[in-house]
ZAGU-748134 format. One record per residue: residue in three letters; x, y, z of N, C-alpha, C, O in turn. Coordinates in steps of 0.02 Angstrom, whole numbers, plus 50000, padded with zeros to 5 digits. Layout:
<pts>
ALAXYZXYZXYZXYZ ...
</pts>
This chain:
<pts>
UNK508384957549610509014960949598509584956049586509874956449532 UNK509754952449621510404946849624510144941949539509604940549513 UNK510614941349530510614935649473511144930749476510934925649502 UNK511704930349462512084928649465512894926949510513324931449506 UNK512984923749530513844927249552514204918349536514024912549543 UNK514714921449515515424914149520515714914049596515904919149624 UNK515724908949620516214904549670516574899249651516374894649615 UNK517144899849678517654894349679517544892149755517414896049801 UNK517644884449762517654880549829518444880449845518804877349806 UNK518664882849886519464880849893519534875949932519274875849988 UNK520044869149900520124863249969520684862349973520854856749993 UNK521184867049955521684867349978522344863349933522114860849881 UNK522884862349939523424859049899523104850549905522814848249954 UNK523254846549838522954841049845523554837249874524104836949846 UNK523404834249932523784828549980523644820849965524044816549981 UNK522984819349930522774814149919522534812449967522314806949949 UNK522354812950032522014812950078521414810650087521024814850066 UNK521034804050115520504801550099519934806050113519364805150092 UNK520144811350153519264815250195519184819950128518634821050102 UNK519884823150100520104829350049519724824749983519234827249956 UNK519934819649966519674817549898518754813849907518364813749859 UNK518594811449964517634812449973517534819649977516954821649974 UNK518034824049983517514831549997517564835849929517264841249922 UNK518024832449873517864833449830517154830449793516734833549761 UNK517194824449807516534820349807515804824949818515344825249778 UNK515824827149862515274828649879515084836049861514524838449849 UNK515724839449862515454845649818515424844749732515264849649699 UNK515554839949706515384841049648514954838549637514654840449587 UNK514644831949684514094830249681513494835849686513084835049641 UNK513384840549725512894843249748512834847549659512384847349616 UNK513604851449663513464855649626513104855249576512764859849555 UNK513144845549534512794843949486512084843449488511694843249441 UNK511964843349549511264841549575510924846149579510424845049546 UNK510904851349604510334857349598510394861549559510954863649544 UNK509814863949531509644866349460510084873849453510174876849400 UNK510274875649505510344881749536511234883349510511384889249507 UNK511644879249497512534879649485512434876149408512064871449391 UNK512864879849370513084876549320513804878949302514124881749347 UNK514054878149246514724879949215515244877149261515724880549279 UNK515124869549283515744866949350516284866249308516264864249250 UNK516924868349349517504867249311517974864749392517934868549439 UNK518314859449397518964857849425519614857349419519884852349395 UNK519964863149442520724861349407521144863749475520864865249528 UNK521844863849466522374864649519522434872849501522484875049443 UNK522424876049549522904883449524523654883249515524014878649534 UNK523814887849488524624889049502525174888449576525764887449590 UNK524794889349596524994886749661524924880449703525134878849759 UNK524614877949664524354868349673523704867749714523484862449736 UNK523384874449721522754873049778522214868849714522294869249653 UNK521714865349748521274861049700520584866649713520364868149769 UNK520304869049646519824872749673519134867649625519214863149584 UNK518694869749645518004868749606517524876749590517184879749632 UNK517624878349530517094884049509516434882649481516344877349451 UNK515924887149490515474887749466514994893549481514994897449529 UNK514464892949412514114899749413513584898949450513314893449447 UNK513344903149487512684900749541512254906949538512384912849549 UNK511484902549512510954906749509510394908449558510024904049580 UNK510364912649569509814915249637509024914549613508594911849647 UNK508934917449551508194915549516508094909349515507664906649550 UNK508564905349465508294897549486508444891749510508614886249487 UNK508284895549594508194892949644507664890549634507534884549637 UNK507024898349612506364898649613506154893849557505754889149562 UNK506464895749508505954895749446506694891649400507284892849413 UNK506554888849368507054883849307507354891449251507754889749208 UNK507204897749252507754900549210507754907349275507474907549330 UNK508204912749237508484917949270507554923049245507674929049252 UNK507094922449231506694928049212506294927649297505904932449302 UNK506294924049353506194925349410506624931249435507234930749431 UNK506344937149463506464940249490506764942249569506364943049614 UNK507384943049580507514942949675507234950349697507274956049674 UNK507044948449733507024957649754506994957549838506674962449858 UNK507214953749888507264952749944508024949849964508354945749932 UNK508154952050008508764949050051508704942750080509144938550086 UNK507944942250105507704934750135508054929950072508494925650077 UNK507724932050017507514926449947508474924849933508664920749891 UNK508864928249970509354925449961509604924050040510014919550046 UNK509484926050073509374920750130509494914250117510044911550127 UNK508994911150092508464905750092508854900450059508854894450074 UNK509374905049983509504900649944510404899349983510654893949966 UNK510624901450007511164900950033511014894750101511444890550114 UNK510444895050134510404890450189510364884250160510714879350173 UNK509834884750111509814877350073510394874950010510464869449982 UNK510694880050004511314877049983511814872350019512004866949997 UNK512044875850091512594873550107512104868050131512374862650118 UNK511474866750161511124860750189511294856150138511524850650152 UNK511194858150077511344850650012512144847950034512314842050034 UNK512594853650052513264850450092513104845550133513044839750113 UNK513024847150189512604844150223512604837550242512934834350283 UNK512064835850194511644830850161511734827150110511424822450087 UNK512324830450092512604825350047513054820250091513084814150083 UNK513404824150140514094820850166513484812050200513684806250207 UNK512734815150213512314808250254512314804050214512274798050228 UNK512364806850141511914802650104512694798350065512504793650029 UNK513444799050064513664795950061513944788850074514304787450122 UNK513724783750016513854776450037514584773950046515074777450032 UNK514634767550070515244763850086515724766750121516294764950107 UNK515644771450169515774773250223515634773450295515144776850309 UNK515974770550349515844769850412515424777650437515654783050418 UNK514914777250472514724782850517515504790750549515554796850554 UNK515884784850561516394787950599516844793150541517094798650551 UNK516814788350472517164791350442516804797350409517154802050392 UNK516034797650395515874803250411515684809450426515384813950396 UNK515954808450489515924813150561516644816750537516734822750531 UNK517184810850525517684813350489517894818650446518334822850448 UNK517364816950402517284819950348517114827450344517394832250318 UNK516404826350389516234832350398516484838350431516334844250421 UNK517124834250493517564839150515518094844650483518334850250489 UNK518074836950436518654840050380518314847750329518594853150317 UNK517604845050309517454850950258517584857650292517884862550271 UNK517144856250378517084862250393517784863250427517574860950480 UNK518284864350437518794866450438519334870250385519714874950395 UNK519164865250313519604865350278519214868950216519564872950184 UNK518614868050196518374870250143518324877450157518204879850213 UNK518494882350076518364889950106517964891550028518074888449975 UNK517504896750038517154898849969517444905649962517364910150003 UNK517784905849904518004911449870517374914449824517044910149794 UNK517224919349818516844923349779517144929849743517374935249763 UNK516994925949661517284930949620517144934149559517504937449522 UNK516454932349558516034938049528515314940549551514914936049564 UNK515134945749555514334946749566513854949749519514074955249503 UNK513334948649493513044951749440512414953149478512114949149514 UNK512224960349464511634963149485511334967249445511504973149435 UNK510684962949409510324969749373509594971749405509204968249437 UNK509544978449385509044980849388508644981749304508874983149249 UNK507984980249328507364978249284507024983349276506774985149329 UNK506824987949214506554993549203506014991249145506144989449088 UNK505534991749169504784990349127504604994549084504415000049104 UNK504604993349029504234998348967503594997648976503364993649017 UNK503105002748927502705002748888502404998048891502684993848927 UNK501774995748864501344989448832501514990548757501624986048716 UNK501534995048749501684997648654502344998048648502474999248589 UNK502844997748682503465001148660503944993148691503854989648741 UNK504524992548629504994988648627505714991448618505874996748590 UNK506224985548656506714986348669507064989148602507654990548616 UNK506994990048560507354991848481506934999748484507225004648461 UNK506435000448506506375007848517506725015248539506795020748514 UNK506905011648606507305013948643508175015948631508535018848672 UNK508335014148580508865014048543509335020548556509945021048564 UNK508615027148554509085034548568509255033948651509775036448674 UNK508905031348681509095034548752509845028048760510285029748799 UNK509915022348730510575020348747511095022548728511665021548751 UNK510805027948654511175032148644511635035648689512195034648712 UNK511165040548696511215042448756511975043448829512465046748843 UNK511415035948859511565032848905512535030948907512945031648952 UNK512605027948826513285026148819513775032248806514365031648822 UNK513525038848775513805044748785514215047048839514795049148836 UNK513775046148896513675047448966514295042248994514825044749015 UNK514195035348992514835030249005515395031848964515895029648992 UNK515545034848908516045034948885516465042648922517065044148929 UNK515835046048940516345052248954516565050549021517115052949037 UNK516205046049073516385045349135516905039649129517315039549175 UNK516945036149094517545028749059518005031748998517725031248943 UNK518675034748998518685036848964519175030248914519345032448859 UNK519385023748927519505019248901518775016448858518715015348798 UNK518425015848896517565013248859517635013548776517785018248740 UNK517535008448764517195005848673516435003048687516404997148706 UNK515905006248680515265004248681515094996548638514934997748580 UNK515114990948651515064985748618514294984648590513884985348636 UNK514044983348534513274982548523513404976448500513914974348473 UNK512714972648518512964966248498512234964948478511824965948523 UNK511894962148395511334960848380511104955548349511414950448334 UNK510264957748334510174949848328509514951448270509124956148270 UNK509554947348238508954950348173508874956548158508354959748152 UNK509644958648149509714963348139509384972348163509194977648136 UNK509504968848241509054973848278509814973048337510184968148343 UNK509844978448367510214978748429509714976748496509194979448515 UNK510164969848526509764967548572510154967548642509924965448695 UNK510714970148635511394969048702511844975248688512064975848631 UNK512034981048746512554986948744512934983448795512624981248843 UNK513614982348792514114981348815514484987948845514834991448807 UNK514414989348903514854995848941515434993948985515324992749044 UNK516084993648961516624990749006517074998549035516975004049009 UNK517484997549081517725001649098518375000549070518755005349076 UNK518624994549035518974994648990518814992848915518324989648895 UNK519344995548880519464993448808519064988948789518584989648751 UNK519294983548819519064976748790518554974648843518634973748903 UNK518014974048806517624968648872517684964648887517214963348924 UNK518094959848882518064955848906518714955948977518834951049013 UNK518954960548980519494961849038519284969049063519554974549059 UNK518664966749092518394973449127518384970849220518254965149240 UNK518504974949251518604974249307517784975349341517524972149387 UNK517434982249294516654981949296516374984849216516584988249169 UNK515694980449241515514984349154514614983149185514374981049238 UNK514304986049111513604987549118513514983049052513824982848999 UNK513024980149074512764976949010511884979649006511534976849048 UNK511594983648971511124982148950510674976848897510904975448841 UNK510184974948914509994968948857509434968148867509244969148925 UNK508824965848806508374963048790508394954248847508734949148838 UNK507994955648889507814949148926507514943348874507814938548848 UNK506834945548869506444942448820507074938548766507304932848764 UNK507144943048736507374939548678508074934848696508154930848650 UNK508524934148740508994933048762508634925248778508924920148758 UNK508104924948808507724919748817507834915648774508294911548777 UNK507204916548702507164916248647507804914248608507664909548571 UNK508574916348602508764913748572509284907648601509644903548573 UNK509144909148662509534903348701509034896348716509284890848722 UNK508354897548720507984889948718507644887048668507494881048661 UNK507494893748618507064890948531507444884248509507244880048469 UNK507924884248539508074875048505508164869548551508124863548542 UNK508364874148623508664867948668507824865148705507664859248709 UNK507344871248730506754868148732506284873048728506124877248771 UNK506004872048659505624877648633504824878048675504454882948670 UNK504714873248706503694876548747504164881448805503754885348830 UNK504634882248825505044884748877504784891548858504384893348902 UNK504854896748803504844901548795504134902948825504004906348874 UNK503694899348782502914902148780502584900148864502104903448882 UNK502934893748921502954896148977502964901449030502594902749077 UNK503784905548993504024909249027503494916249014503414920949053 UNK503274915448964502914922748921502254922548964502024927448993 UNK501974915948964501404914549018501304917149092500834919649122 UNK502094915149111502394915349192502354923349214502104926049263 UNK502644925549165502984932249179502714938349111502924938649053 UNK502324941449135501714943749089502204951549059502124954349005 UNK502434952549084503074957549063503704957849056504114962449065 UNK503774948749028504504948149011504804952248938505394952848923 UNK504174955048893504324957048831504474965948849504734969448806 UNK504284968748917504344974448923504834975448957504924981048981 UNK505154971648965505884973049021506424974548990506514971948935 UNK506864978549012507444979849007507914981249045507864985549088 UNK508534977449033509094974849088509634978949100510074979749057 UNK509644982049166510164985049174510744980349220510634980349281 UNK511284976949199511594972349242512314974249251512724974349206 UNK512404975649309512954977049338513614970149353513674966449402 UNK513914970349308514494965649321515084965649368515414961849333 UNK515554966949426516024964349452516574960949463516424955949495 UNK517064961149452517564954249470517534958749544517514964749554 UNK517564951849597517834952849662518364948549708518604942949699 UNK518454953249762519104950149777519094952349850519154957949876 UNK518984944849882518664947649956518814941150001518794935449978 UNK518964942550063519064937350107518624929650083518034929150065 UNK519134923950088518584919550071518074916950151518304917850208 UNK517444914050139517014911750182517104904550204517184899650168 UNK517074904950275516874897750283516274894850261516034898450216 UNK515814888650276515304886850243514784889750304514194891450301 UNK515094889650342514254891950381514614901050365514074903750353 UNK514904904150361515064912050354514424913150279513934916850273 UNK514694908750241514274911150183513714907350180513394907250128 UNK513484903250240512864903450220512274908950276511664908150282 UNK512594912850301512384916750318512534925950317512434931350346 UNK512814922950266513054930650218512564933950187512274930550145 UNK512284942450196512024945550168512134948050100512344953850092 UNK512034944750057512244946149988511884951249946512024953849892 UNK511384951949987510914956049950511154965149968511334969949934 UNK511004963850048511204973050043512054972950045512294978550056 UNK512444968750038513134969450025513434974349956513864978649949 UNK512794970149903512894973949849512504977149805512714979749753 UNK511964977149823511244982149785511424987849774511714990549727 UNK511184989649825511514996249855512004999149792511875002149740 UNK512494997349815513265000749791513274999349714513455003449672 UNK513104994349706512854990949615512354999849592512465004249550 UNK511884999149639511525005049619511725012649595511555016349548 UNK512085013049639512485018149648513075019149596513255024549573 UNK513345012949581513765011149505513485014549453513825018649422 UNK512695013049433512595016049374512205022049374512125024849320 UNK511875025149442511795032349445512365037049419512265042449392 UNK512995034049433513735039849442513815037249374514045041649337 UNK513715032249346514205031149261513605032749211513725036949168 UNK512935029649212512705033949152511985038349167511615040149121 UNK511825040149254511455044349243511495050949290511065054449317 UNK512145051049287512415059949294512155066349278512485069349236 UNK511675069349299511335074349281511825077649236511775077149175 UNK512335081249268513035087549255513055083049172512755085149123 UNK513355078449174513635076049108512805071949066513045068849019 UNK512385071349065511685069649037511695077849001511665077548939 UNK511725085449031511595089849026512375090448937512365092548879 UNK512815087448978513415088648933513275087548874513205092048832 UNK513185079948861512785076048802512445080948759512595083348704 UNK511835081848805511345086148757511755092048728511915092448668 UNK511875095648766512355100948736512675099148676512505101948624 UNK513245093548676513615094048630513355089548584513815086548554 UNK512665087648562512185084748518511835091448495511625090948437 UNK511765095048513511505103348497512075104248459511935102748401 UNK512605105748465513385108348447513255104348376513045107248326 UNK513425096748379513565094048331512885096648260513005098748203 UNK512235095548292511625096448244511635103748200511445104948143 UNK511875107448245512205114748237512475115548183512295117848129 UNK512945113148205513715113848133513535110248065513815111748012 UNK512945104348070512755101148022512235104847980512265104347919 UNK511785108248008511315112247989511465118047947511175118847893 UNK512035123347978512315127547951512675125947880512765130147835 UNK512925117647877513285116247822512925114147779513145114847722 UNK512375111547787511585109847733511415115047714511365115747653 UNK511295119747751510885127147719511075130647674510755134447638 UNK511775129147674511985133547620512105129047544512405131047494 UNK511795123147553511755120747495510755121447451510205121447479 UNK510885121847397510325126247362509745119947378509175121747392 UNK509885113747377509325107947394509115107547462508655103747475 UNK509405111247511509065106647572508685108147570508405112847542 UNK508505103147608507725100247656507755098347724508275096647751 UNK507125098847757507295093747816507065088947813506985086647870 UNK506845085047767506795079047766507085075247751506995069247763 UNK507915079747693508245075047693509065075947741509545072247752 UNK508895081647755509445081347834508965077047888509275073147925 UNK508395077247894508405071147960508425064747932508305059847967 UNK508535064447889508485055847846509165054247843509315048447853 UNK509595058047832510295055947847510695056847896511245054047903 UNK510365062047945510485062848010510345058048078510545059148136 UNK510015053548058509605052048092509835049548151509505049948203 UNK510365046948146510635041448191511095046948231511495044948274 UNK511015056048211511235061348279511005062648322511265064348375 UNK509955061948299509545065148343509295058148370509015052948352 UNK509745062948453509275058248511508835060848543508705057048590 UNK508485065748543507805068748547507555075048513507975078948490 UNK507045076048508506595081448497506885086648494507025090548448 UNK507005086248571506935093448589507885098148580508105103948586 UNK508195090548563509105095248532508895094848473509005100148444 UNK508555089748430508395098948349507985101748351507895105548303 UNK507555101848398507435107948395507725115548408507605120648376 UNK508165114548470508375118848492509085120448434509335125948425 UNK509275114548405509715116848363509495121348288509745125748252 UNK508975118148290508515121948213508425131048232508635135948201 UNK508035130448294508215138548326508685142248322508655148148302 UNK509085139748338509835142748365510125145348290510445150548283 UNK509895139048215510395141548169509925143948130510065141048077 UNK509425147448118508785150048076509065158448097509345161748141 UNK508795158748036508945168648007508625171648052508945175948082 UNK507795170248075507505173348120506895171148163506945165548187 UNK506595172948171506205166048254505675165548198505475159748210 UNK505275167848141504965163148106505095159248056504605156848028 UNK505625157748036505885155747998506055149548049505865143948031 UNK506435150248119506355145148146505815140248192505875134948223 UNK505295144548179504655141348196504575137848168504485132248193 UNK504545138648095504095136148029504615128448005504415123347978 UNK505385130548027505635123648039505465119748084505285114048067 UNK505465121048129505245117048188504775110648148504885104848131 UNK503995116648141503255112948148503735105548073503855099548077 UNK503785108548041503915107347963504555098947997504355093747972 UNK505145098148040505335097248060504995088548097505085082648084 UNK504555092848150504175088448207503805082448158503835076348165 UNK503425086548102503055080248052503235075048054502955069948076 UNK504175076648010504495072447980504765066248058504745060148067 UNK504935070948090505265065448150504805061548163504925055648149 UNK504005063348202503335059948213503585053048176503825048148205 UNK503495053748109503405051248062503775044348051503565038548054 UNK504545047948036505095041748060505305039248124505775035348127 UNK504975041148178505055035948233504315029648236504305024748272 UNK503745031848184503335027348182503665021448132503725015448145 UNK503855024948075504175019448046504555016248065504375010448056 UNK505185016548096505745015248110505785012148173506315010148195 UNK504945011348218504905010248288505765013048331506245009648350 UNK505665019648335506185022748393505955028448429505595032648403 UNK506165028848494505555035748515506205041848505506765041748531 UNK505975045648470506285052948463506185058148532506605060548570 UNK505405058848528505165061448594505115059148660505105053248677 UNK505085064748701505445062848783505795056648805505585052148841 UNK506495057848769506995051548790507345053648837507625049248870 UNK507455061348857507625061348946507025063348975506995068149014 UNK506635060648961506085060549025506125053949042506145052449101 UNK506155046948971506315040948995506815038949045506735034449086 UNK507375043049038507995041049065507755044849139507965042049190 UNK507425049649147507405052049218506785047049259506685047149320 UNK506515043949221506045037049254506655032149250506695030249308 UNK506975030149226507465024849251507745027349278507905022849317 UNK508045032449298508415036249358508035031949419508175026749450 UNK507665034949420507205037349471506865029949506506695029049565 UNK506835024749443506895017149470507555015149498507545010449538 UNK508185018349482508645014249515508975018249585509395015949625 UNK508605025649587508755028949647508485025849692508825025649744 UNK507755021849696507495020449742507925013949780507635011949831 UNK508425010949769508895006849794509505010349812510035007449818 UNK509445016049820510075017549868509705021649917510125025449940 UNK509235022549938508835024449982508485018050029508105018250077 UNK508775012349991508355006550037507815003750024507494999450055 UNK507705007049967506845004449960506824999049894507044999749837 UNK506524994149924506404985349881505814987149821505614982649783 
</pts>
């Protein structure tokens, strides 16, 4: 579950202070050192405090990228003890300093050093198919972003693609994503892989594909955060429960924003409504077809079963709307083989990802 979160180290206004400028020393030392922090940045705030940021990964702790999986509170346990130990152990392993100075030293961190934490990212991992890929699935993010926009009513659904396939949905609770206070990112793991190591170190991919036998069937539900919370001392956060602090409630984030029974029910409805009014306005032209209202429709119907029910609803009489239907079902069959997208039971999909992310607000790993 955990992936990600940003910390800033706070050491306070710079005094120039010999213990203050080794304890910069040693946290940037570490930070460079385990595989686990990257994106270090040091600067003064506005207020002259000297901070040190960086992004810190819980997967690779385990494993050299993020496709390791957390799914325990221990497994972040573990990485928080042996973090602050690299503190530690760094302050021993510093040269050209007296013993005394430090003992010094070390008084100083732990007094003076505080860890601010100010982002957390938590996704949950939903396994497809052996046959079915993330560009399939296309209607139920449909869907899904329907659902966030009516519960966000600032929300601009961001798609963001890649060979000309949608591989990333951007869900902010604001406008702009990038000044979201929380957002949902869904995304293609696999491929996210793929286009971030095919050059920096390409056997990396076919590793990870080795490692992790269903990295091509996953799909990412990741819960983003800015937070804003008492900062920790070094032993506070290294014995901070990070895991049920925010699973949980992360979980619970995207049950209430995109899988709302009441408003899932809405959706469909007003995807009936819309197919409706479109149908009625084809029919009365002397060419239709349904092959070529679902061919230009296509990108309305997010399942089966709303044209069908819309084909019903606007037909002269129940065989006439039978005979659309069957006549109907062909054509859809048809273009979701081509087109690799599933037409059929896409809220049954969405009530299996429900139903994977309910099981974390009930407690269960």
């Amino acid at each position: 579950m955990l992936d990600t979160i940003k910390i800033k180290f706070m050491l306070g206004e710079e005094t120039g202070e010999y213990s203050q400028t080794l304890a910069k020393e040693v946290i940037t030392n570490v930070l460079n050192r385990v595989t686990y922090c990257d994106k270090i940045v040091s600067k003064n705030l506005p207020n002259g405090e000297f901070v040190i940021e960086t992004r810190f990964s819980y997967p690779r702790f385990f494993d050299w990228t993020n496709a390791y999986l957390i799914k325990t509170k221990e497994e972040c346990m573990k990485v928080h003890k042996k973090f602050i130990g690299e503190i530690w152990s760094e302050v021993g392993l510093m040269q050209d300093i007296r013993s005394n100075e430090k003992i010094e030293l070390g008084e100083w961190i732990k007094n003076n050093i505080r860890i601010k934490l100010t982002r957390v990212d938590v996704p949950f991992t939903y396994i497809m198919g052996d046959t079915e890929s993330f560009k399939s699935y296309q209607t139920v993010y449909k869907v899904l972003g329907e659902v966030f926009k009516i519960k966000n009513k600032k929300c601009v659904p961001k798609e963001i693609k890649g060979d000309g396939e949608i591989q990333t949905i951007v869900l902010s609770n604001t406008a702009n994503p990038n000044d979201y206070n929380s957002k949902l990112t869904i995304y293609n793991q696999a491929q996210k892989f793929k286009d971030y190591y095919k050059e920096k170190f390409p056997p990396l991919v076919k590793l990870m594909n080795e490692s992790y036998p269903d990295l091509e069937q996953r799909i990412r539900m990741e819960v983003s955060k800015r937070v804003n919370r008492k900062e920790f001392t070094l032993e506070e956060f290294e014995n901070f429960d990070i895991f049920t602090e925010y699973v949980r409630p992360y979980a619970k984030y995207i049950l209430d924003n995109i899988f709302d029974d009441n408003v899932l029910e809405m959706v469909k409805e007003q995807q009936i409504a819309l197919l409706k009014e479109k149908l009625t306005a084809e029919r009365k032209k002397n060419n239709f077809s349904y092959e070529n209202f679902i061919f230009y429709n296509h990108n309305l119907i997010y399942d089966w079963d709303i044209l069908r029910q819309a084909i019903m609803e606007t037909s002269s009489n129940e065989n006439s709307g039978y005979q659309g239907t069957s006549t109907a079902k062909k054509i859809l069959v048809k273009l979701g083989q081509d087109k690799d997208v599933i037409y059929f039971g896409v809220f049954k999909k969405i009530a299996d990802m429900k139903k994977m992310i309910s099981k974390y607000c009930k407690g269960g790993k």
